[in-house]
C-alpha positions in Angstrom: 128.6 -143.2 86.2 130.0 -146.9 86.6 132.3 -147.1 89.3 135.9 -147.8 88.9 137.5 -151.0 89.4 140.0 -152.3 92.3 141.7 -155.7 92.0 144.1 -156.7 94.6 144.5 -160.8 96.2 146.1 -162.2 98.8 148.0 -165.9 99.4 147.0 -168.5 101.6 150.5 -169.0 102.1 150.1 -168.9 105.8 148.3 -166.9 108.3 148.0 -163.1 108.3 149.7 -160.2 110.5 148.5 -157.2 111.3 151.1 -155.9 108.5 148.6 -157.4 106.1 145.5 -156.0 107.9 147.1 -152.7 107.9 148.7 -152.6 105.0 146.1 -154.4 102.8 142.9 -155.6 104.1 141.8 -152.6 106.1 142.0 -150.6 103.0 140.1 -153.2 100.9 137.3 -152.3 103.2 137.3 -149.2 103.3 137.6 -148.9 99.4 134.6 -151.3 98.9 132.1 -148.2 99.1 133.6 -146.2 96.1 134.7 -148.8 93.9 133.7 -152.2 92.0 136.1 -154.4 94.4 137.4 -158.0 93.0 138.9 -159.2 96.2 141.3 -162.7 95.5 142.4 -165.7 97.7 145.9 -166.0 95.3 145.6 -169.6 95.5 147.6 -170.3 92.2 150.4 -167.9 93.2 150.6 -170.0 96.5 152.0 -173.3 95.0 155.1 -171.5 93.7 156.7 -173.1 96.8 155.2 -176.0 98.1 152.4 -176.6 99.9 150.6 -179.2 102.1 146.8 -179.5 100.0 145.2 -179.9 103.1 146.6 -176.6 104.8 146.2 -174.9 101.8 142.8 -175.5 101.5 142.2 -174.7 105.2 144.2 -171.3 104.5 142.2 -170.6 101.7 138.9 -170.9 103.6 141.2 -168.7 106.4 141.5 -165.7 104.3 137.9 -165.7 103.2 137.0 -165.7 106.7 139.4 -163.1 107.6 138.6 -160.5 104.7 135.1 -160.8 105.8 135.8 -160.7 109.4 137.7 -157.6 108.5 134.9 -155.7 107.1 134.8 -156.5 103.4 130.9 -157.5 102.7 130.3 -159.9 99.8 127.3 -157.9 98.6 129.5 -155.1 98.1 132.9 -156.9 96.8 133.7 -160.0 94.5 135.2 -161.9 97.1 136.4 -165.3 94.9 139.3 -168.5 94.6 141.7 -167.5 91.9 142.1 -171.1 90.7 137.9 -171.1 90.4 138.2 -168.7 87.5 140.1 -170.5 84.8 140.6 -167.3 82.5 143.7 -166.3 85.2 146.2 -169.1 83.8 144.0 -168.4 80.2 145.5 -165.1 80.3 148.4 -166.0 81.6 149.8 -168.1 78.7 148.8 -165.4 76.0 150.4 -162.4 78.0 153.7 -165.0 78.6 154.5 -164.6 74.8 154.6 -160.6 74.8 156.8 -160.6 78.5 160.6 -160.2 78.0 162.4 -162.4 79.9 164.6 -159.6 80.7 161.8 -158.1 82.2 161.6 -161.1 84.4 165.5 -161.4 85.2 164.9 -157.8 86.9 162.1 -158.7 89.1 163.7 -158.0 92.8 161.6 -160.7 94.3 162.9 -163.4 92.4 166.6 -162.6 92.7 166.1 -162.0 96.3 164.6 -166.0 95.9 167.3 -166.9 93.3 170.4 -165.9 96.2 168.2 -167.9 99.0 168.2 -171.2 97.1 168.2 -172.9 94.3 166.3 -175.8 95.8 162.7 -174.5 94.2 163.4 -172.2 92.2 161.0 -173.3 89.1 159.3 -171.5 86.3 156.2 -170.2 88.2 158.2 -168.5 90.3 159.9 -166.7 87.4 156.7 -166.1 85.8 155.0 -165.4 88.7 154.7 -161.6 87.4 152.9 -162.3 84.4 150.5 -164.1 86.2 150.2 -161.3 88.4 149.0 -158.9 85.9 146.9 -161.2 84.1 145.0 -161.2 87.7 144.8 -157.5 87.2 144.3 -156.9 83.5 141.0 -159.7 83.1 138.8 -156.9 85.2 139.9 -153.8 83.8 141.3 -152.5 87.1 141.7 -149.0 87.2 143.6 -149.2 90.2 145.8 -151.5 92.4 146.5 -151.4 96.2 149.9 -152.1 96.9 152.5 -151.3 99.1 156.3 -150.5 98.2 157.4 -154.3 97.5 154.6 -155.0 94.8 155.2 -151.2 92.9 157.7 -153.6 90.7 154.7 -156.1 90.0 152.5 -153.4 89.2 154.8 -151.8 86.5 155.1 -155.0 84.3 151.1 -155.4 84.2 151.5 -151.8 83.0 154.0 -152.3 80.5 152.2 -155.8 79.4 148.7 -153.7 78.5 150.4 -151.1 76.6 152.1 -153.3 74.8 149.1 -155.7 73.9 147.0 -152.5 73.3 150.0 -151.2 71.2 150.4 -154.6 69.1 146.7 -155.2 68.9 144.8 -152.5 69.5 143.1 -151.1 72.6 142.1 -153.9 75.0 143.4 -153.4 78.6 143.1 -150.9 81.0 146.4 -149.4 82.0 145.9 -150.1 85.9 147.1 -147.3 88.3 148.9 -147.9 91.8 146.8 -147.0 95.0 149.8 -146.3 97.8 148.1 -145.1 101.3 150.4 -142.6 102.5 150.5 -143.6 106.3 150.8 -147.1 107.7 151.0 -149.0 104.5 154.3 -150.8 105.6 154.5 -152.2 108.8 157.5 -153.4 109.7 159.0 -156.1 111.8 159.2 -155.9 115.6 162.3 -157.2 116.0 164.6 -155.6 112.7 162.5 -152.4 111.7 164.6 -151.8 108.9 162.3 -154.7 107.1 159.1 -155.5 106.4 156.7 -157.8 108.8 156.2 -161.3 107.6 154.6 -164.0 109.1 157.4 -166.1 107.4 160.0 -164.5 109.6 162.0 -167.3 111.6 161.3 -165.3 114.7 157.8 -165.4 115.7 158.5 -162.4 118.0 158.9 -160.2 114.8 155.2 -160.4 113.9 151.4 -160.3 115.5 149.0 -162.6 113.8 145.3 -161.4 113.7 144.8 -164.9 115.6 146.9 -164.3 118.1 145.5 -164.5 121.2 145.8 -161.8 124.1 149.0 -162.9 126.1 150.5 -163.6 123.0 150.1 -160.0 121.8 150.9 -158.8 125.0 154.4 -160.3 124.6 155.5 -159.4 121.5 154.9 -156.3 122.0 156.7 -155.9 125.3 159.5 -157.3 123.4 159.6 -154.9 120.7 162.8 -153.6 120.0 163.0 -149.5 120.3 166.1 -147.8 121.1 168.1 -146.5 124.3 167.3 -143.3 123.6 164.1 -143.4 126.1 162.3 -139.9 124.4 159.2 -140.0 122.7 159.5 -139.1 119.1 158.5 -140.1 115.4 161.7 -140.1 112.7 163.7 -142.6 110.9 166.4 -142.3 113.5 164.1 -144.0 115.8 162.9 -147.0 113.2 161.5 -149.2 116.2 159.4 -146.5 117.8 157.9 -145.1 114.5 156.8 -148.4 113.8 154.9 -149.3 116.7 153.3 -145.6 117.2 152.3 -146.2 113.2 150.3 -149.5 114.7 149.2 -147.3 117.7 147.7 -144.5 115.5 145.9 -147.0 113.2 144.4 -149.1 116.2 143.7 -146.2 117.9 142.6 -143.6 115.1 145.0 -141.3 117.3 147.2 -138.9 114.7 150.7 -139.0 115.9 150.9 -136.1 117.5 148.1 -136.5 120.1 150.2 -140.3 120.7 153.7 -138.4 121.4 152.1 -135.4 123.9 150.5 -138.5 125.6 153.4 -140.9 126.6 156.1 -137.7 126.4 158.2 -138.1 129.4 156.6 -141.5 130.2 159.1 -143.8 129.2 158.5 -146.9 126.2 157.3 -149.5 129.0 153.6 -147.4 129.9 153.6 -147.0 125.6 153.9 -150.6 124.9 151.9 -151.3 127.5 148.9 -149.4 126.3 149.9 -150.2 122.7 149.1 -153.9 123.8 145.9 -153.1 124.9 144.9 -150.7 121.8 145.6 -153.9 119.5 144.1 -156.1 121.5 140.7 -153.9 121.7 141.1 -153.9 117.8 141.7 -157.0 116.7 139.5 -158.3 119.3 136.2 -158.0 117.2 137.6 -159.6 113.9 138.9 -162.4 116.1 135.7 -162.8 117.1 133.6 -162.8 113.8 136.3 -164.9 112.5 135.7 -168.2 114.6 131.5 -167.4 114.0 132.5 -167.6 109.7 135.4 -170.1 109.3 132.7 -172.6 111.6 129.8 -171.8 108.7 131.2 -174.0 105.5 127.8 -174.0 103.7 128.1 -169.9 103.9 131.9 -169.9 103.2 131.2 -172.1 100.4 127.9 -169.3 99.2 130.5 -166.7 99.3 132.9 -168.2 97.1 130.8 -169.4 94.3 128.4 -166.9 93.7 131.9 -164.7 94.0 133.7 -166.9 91.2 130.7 -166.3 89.0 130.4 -162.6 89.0 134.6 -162.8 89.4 134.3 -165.6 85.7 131.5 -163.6 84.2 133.8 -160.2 84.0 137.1 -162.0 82.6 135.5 -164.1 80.0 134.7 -160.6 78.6 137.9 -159.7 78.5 139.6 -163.3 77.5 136.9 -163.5 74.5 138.8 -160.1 73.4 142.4 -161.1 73.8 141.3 -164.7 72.1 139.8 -162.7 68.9 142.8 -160.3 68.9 145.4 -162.7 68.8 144.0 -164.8 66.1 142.1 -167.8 67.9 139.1 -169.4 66.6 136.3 -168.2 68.9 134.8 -171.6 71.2 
């Protein structure tokens, strides 16, 4: 039996957190076994807000490096450069004239955008969605990973397949969400009520996976928890069910074993061993990291033989949307 498919991307929008490793990239590995992976560096999706080209093509290269570095092999995964596989903005144009633009108006992310400022606020970030689920429609995915934030995303590239399939006959795969039930939102270190971002003004909120040891050290000693001072795991204690989440991933501890451990031990001997458990496991990717982003010619390998397995399944699917719609084949 062919294996099911799994498309998820990331932006080179800056560099990663362990939200993102947790959250995303772990589970990209560890999915890579059981299912036809296309792994994307969003590239396209980046320059809805502006970008320097020269630190967006040295993110670009970043992520690469870090999804390997993380575990995902490119004999297992299509590990490829959206904006190296035309059919994306292809897609994107076609699937543009079925969206609603109410459909757009309700995307959370935008209007979150919209109330920031009105500085940038241009049409790819409005249609930012639809290019979204072309991403995920051109491979057939049977299934997305996402966390909470991206459910939204995920249920317009739904509603755009049944509708194409409905108006033209069956074409797309209706893509299904894959939601890990434990540590899939990590949240910030200094306002646990939201998510981690490495685009949070204070860089005490996040831990990069580049971050070196001392670094790590402090922002975790600076944590926020509460005054309570007991050990537990409940959403009365957002601060301290946060960074036992971390400690139970690093660790492979369940929580359980984590709050018999430090019970009656106070926060500062926790965050002090937390410290240590992420800088153990991050310590390895770190490493593998600086050996790939310092190989170009292998980087470069990676990325092309990746966009040609990545261009050779969405043609497929393009050459079917083309015909459907009434184009001229090329």
């Amino acid at each position: 039996m062919d294996k099911k498919i799994v498309f998820s991307g990331v932006q080179p929008s800056g560099e990663l957190t362990i939200g993102n490793y947790i959250g995303a990239i772990k589970n990209f590995a560890e999915l890579q076994d059981e299912f036809n992976c296309y792994y994307c560096i969003v590239d396209l999706h980046a320059i809805t807000v502006p970008q320097v080209p020269k630190d967006l093509r040295k993110r670009s290269l970043d992520v690469l490096s870090l999804y390997m570095a993380c575990g995902i092999d490119p004999e297992k995964s299509t590990l490829f450069i959206q904006s190296h596989v035309p059919a994306h903005t292809e897609l994107t144009w076609v699937l543009n004239t079925i969206t609603y633009m109410g459909q757009l108006n309700r995307m959370t992310q935008f209007k979150e955008k919209s109330r920031k400022s009105d500085e940038n606020l241009n049409a790819g970030l409005y249609t930012y969605p639809v290019l979204m689920a072309s991403d995920i429609l051109l491979y057939q995915a049977d299934f997305v990973p996402v966390g909470e934030d991206q459910k939204q995303h995920l249920e317009l590239a739904r509603d755009l397949a049944e509708r194409f399939n409905y108006r033209y006959s069956d074409t797309f795969t209706v893509p299904e969400p894959l939601i890990r039930e434990f540590g899939a939102r990590i949240m910030s270190l200094q306002d646990p009520e939201s998510k981690m971002s490495k685009s949070d003004e204070d860089a005490n909120a996040f831990i990069l996976i580049l971050d070196d040891k001392d670094t790590i050290r402090r922002k975790i000693k600076r944590a926020v928890t509460d005054s309570l001072g007991i050990m537990a795991y409940n959403d009365e204690q957002p601060g301290l069910k946060n960074l036992i989440n971390i400690y139970s991933v690093f660790s492979n501890d369940d929580v359980e074993t984590i709050l018999k451990r430090y019970d009656g031990l106070g926060y500062g001997k926790f965050k002090e061993d937390l410290a240590e458990v992420v800088v153990e496991g991050i310590s390895p990717i770190q490493d593998k990291y600086k050996d790939l982003i310092n190989n170009k010619d292998y980087l470069e390998k990676v990325y092309k033989e990746g966009a040609e397995r990545a261009e050779y399944a969405a043609m497929k699917t393009l050459r079917k949307v083309y015909k459907k719609v009434g184009f001229i084949p090329r």
